[in-house]
C-alpha positions as CSV (number, residue, x, y, z in Angstrom):
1,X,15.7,32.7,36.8
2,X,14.7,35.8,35.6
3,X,12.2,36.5,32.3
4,X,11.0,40.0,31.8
5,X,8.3,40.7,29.4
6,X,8.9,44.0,27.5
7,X,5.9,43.3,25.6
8,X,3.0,41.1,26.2
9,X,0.6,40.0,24.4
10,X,-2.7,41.0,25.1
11,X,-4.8,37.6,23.7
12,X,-3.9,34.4,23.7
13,X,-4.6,31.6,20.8
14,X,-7.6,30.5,22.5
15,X,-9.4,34.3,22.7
16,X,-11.5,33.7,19.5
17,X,-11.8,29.6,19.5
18,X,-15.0,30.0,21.8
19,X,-17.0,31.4,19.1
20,X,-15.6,29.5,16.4
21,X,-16.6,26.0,18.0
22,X,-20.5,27.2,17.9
23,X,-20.3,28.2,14.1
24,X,-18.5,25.0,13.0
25,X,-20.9,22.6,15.1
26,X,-23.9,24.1,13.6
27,X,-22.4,23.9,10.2
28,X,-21.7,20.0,10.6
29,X,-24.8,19.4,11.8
30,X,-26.5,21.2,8.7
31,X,-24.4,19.1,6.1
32,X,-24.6,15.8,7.9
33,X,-28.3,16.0,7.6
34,X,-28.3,17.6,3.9
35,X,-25.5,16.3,2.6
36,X,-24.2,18.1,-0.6
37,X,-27.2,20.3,-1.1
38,X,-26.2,22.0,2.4
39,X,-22.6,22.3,0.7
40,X,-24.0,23.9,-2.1
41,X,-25.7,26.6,0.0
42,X,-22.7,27.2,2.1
43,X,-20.4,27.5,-0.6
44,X,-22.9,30.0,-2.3
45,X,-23.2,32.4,1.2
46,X,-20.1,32.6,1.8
47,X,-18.2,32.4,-1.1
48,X,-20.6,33.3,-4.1
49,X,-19.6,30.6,-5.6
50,X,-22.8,28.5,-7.9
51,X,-20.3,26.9,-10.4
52,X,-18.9,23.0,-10.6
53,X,-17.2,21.7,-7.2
54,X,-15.3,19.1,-8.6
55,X,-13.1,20.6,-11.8
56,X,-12.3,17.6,-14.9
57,X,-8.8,17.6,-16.7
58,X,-10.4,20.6,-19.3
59,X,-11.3,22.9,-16.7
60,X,-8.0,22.9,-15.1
61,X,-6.3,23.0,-18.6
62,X,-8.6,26.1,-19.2
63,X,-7.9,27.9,-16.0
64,X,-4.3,27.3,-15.7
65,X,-3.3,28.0,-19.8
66,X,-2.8,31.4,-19.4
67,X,-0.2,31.7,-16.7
68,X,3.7,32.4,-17.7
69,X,6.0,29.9,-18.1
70,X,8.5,31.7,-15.4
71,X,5.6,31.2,-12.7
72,X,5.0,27.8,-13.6
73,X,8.7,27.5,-13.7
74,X,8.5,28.6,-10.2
75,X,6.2,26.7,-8.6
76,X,7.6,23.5,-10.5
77,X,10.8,24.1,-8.7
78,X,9.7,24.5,-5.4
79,X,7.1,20.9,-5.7
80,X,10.7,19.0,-6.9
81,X,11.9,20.5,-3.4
82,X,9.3,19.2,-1.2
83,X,8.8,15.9,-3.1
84,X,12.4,15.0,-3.5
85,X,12.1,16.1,0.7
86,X,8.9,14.0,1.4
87,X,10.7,10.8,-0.9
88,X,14.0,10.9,1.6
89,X,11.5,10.7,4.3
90,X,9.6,7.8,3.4
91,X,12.9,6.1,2.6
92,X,13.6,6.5,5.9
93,X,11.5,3.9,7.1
94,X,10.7,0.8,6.0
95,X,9.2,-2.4,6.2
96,X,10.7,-5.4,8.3
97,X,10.3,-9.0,9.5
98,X,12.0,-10.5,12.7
99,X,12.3,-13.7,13.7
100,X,12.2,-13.3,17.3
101,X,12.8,-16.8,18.3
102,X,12.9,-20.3,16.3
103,X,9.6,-20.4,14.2
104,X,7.9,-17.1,15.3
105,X,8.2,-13.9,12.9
106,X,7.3,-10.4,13.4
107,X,6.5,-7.6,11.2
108,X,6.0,-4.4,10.3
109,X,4.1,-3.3,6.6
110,X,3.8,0.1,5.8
111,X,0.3,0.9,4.0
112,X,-0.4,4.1,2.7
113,X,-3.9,5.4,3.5
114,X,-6.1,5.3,0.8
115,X,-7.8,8.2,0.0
116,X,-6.3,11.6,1.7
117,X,-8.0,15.0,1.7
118,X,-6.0,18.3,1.2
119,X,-6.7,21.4,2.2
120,X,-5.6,24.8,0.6
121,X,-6.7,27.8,2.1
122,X,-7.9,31.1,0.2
123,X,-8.8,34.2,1.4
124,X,-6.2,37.1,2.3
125,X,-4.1,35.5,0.5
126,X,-3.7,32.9,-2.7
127,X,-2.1,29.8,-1.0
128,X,0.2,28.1,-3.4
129,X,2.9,26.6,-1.3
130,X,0.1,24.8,0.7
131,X,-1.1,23.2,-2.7
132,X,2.0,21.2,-3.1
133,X,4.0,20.4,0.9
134,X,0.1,18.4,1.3
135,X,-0.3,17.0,-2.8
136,X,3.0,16.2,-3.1
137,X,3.9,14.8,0.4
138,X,0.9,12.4,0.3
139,X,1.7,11.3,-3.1
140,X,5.2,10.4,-2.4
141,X,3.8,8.5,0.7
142,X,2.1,6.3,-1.9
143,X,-1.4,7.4,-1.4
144,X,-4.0,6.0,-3.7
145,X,-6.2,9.4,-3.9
146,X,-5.5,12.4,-3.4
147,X,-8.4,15.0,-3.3
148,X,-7.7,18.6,-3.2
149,X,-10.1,21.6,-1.9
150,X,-9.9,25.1,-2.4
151,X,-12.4,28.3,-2.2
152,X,-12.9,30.4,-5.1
153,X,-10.5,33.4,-5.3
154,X,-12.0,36.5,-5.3
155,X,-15.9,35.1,-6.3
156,X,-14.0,33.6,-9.0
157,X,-12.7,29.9,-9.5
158,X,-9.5,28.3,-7.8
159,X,-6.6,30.8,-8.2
160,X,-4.7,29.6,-11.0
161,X,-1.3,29.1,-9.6
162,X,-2.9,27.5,-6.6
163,X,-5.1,25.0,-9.6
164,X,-1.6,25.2,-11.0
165,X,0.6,23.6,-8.0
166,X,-2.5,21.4,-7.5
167,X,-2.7,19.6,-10.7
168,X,1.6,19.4,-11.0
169,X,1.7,18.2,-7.5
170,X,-0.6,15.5,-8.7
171,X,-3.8,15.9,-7.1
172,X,-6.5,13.1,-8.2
173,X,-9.1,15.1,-7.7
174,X,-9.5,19.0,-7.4
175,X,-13.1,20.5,-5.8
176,X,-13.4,24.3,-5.9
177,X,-14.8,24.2,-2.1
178,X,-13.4,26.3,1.1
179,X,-13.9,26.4,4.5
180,X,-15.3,24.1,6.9
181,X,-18.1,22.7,3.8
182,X,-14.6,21.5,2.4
183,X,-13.6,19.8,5.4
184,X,-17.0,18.0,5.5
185,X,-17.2,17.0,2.0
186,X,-14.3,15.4,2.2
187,X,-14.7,13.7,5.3
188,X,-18.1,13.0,3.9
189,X,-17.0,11.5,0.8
190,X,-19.3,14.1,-1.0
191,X,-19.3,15.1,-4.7
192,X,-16.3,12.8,-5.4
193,X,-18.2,9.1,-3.4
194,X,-14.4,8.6,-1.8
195,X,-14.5,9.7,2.0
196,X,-10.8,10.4,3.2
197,X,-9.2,8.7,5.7
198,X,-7.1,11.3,6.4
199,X,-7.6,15.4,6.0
200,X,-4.8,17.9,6.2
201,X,-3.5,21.1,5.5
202,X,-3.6,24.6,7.5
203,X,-6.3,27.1,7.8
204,X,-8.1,29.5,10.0
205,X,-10.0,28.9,13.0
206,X,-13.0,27.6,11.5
207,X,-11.0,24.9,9.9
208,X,-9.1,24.2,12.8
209,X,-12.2,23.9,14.6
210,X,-13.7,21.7,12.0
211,X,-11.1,19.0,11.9
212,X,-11.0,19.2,15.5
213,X,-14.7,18.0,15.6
214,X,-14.5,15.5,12.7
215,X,-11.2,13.7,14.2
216,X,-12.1,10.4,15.0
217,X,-14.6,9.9,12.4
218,X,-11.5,11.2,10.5
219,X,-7.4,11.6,10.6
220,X,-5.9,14.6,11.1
221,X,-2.8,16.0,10.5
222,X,-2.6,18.3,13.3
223,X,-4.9,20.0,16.0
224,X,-3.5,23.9,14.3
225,X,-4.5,27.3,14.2
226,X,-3.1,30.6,13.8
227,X,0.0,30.4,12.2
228,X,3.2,31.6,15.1
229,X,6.8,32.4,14.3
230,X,9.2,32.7,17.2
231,X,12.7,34.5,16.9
232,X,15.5,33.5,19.8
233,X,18.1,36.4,19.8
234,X,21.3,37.5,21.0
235,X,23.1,40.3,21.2
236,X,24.7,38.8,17.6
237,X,21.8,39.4,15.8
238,X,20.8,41.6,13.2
239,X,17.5,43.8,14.6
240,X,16.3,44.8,10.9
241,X,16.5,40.8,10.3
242,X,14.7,40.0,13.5
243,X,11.8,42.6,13.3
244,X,11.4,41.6,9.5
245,X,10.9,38.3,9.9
246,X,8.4,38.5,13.3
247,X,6.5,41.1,10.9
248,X,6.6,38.7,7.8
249,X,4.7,36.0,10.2
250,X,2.2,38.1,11.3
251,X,1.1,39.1,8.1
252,X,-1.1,35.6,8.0
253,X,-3.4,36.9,10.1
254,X,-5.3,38.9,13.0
255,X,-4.8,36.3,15.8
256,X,-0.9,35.0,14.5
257,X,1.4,35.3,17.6
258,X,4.8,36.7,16.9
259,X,7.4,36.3,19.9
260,X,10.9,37.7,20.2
261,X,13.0,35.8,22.9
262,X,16.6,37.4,23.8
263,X,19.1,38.0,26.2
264,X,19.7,41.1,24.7
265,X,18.2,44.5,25.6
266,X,19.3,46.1,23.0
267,X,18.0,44.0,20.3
268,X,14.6,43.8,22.1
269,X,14.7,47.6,22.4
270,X,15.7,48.0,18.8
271,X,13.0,45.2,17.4
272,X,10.3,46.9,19.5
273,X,11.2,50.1,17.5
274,X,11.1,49.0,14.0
275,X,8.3,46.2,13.9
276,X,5.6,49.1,13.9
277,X,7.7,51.1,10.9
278,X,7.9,47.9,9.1
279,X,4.1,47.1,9.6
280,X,3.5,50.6,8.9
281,X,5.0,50.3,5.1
282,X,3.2,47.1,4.2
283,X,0.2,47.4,1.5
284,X,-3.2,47.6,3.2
285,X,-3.9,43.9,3.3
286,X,-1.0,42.9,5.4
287,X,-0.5,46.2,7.4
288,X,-4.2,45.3,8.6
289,X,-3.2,41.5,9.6
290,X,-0.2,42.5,11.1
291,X,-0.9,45.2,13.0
292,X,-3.1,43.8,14.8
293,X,-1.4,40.3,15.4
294,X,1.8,42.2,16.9
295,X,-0.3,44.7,19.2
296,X,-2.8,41.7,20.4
297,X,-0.3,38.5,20.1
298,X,3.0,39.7,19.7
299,X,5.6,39.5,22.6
300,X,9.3,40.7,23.6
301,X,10.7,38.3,26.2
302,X,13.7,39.3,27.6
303,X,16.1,36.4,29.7
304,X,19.2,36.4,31.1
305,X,20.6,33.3,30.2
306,X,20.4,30.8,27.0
307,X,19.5,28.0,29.3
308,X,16.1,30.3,30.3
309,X,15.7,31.1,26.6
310,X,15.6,27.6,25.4
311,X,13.2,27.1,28.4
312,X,10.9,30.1,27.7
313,X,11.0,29.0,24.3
314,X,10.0,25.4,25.2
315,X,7.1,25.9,26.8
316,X,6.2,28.5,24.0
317,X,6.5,25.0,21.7
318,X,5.9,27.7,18.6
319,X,4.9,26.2,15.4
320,X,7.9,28.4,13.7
321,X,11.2,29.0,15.9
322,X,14.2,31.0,14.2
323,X,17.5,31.0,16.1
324,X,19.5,33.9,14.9
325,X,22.5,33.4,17.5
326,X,26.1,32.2,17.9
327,X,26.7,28.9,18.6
328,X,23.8,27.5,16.3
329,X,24.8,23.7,17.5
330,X,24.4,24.1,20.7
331,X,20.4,26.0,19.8
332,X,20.2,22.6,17.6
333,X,21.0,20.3,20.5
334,X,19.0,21.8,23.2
335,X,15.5,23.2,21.9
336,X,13.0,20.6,22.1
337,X,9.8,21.7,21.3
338,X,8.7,23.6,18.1
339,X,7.3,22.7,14.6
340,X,10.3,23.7,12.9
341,X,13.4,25.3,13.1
342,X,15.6,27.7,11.0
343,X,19.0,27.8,12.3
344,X,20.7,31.2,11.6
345,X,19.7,34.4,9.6
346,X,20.7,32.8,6.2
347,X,17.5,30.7,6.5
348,X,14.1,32.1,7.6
349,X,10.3,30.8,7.8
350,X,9.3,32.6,4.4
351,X,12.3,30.1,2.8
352,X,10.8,27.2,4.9
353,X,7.4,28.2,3.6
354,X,7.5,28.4,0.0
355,X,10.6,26.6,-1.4
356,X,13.2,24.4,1.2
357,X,11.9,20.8,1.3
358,X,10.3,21.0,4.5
359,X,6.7,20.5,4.9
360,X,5.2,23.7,6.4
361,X,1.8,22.3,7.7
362,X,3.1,22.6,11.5
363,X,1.6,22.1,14.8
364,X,0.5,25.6,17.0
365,X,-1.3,26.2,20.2
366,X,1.4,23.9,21.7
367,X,0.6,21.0,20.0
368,X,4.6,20.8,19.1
369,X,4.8,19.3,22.6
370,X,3.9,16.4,21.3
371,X,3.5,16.0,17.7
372,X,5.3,16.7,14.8
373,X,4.4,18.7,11.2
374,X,3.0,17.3,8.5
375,X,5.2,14.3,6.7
376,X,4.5,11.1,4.3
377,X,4.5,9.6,8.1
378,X,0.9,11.2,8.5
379,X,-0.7,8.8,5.3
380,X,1.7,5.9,6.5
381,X,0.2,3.2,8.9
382,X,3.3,1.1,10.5
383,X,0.7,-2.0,10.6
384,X,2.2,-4.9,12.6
385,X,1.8,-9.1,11.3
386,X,2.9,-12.2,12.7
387,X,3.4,-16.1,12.1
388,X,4.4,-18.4,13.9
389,X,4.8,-22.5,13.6
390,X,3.4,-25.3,15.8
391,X,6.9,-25.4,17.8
392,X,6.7,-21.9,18.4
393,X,3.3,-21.9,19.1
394,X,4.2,-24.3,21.7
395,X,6.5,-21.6,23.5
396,X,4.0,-18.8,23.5
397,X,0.6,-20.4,24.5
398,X,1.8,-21.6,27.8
399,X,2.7,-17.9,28.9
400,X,-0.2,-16.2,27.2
401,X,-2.4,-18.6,29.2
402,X,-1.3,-18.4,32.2
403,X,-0.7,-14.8,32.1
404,X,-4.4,-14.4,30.8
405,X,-5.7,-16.4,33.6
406,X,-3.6,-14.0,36.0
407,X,-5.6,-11.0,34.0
408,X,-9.4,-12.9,35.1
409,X,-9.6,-13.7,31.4
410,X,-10.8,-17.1,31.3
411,X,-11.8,-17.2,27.7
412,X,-8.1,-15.6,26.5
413,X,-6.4,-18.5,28.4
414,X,-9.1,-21.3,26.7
415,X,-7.3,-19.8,23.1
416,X,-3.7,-21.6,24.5
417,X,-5.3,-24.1,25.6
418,X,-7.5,-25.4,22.6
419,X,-3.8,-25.2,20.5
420,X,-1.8,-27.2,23.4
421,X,-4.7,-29.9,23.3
422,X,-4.2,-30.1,19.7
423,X,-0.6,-29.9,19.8
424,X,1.2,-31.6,22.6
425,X,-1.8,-33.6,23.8
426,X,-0.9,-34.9,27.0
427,X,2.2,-32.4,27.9
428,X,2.3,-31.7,31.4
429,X,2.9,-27.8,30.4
430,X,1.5,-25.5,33.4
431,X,-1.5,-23.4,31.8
432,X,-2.5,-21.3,35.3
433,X,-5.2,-21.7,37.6
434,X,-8.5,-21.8,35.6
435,X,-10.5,-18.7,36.6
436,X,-13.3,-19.8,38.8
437,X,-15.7,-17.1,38.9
């Protein structure tokens, strides 16, 4: 096997997370003990921001009245994508009931969650698309309340598009409230008395840190961070394509990885040269974020083979992957590991982002291993039921006894035997060895 790295990157996603995990600890600790008066202060440091947390129906009329119908036009388009998505998926399971021998049924019941918290994050940017792929996805998973956080814009209230896609989407409640005060609140149940039983949606490190701490006491979607595109190339590909969309990835941030995987030198050669002209020509904002993701987390992996590709690109597991060879099928069969793919240079993360169907709340820092992006699956809980009748009963207690009394639990097997007294009194049915000590 042989993988060259032409350019390597000079951090890795877990550089900054040390520092991170001290701030966010202290800052739980602070609004455990004060509750929403400690939200209050936190939300006036670092955002400026003194004005109502939770917004009623007037306020968001208000805010939002002003914006032009082809923007709203917009944005309603792209929440019919993902919710017409997120309904297909939650039509694809269901609930069922099995009668897995005479008299004993089985089942599965799908329960939404009942109250889910939604994250939308502000700062560099105004976040619209994360408004609705969380709103709408829990909504069509048939959860009761849906309670949606974002900072003020600019010192200012929630963006409007972003109160916009919020309210469409059909958020139940919206709290102007960012960073990790939002996470707590809403794991908290503060300002709005409903504590979520779930909290999603992407953000920085502070938030990834923060729903890190809080899981337990708390669902999560995913453990995230950074947002990371990966492009798999071969000599087919279009450079300008390529380096445009690893640059249109790191624009998110300082610390988003952008990775180029080929078998092609002269792709790699040719991406190496234009990703710095095409930083170099964005406005000041995203030439800042993007520069330095690509000279601190960006990489050019060069492989001789496809099989070494799909194996460097594996054990990358990258949140976004983009395949922009021939032979797309055979890409589709083999990768394994990423948050989501985009199969050929017709499609792209940016598409995936704002407008497909797909959700684009995605694992990172490898967490794609293991676990997929956000879905209505996240606010569904598969719960399992059973019955059973006195004949059935009858087959099962005889085993679970004697198997329990095989475990050295006494009191289990006592459970079969309390039903078999009551009955079959007087069956000679073999219950185990009574546990003696």
């Amino acid at each position: 096997m042989s993988v060259t790295y032409l350019k390597k990157a000079a951090k890795t996603p877990e550089t900054e997370s040390g520092a991170a995990r001290i701030v966010v600890a202290e800052m739980l600790a602070a609004i455990e003990t004060g509750g929403e008066r400690a939200v209050r202060d936190y939300a006036l440091k670092l955002d400026k921001w003194s004005g109502d947390i939770v917004l009623d129906q007037t306020a968001i009329e208000r805010q939002t009245r002003d914006i032009p119908k082809a923007v709203k036009d917009d944005v309603t388009f792209a929440v019919s994508q993902v919710r017409r998505f997120a309904e297909a998926q939650r039509a694809s399971v269901h609930d069922f009931t099995l009668e897995i021998a005479p008299g004993l049924e089985l089942g599965q019941k799908l329960v939404p969650v009942n109250t889910a918290g939604c994250y939308v994050p502000t700062g560099r940017y105004a976040h619209i698309a994360s408004a609705y792929m969380s709103v709408a996805t829990a909504k069509a998973a048939g959860v009761k309340t849906v309670i949606a956080c974002s900072a003020p814009y600019r010192d200012r209230g929630i963006h409007p598009h972003v109160l916009y896609a919020m309210h469409i989407a059909g958020a139940d409640i919206i709290m102007c409230l960012g960073g990790v005060q939002a996470i707590a609140a809403m794991a908290n149940g503060l300002f709005t008395g409903r504590k979520a039983d779930i909290v999603v949606g992407p953000g920085n490190k502070f938030i990834a840190e923060a729903k890190r701490m809080l899981f337990g006491k708390v669902g999560i979607d995913v453990f995230a961070g950074p947002s990371e595109v990966a492009v798999i190339a071969d000599d087919s590909a279009d450079p300008l394509i390529v380096a445009t969309d690893l640059v249109g990835q790191a624009e998110h941030g300082h610390e988003s990885p952008a990775w180029l995987i080929t078998s092609s030198s002269r792709i790699a050669d040719e991406v190496a040269r234009l990703v710095p002209r095409l930083i170099a020509n964005l406005p000041a904002t995203a030439r800042d974020a993007a520069g330095a993701a690509w000279r601190d987390y960006g990489e050019i992996v060069l492989c001789d083979t496809n099989e070494e590709i799909a194996e460097v690109s594996d054990s990358y597991a990258c949140e976004h992957l983009e395949v922009h060879c021939d032979d797309l099928d055979w890409w589709h069969a083999r990768l394994t590991n990423y948050g989501s793919l985009f199969l050929g240079e017709e499609t792209n993360v940016a598409f995936g982002d704002k407008v497909s169907g797909p959700n684009h709340i995605l694992p990172t820092k490898l967490a794609a291993r293991y676990s997929a992006g956000l879905s209505v699956h996240k606010f569904l809980k598969p719960l399992t039921w059973q019955r059973m009748n006195r004949e059935a009963c009858k087959l099962i207690a005889p085993v679970a006894a004697r198997i329990s009394r095989l475990e050295g639990m006494e009191a289990h097997a006592r459970t079969s035997d309390v039903r078999m007294d009551k009955y079959a009194p007087g069956s000679n049915v073999d219950l185990g060895s009574p546990v003696e000590a």
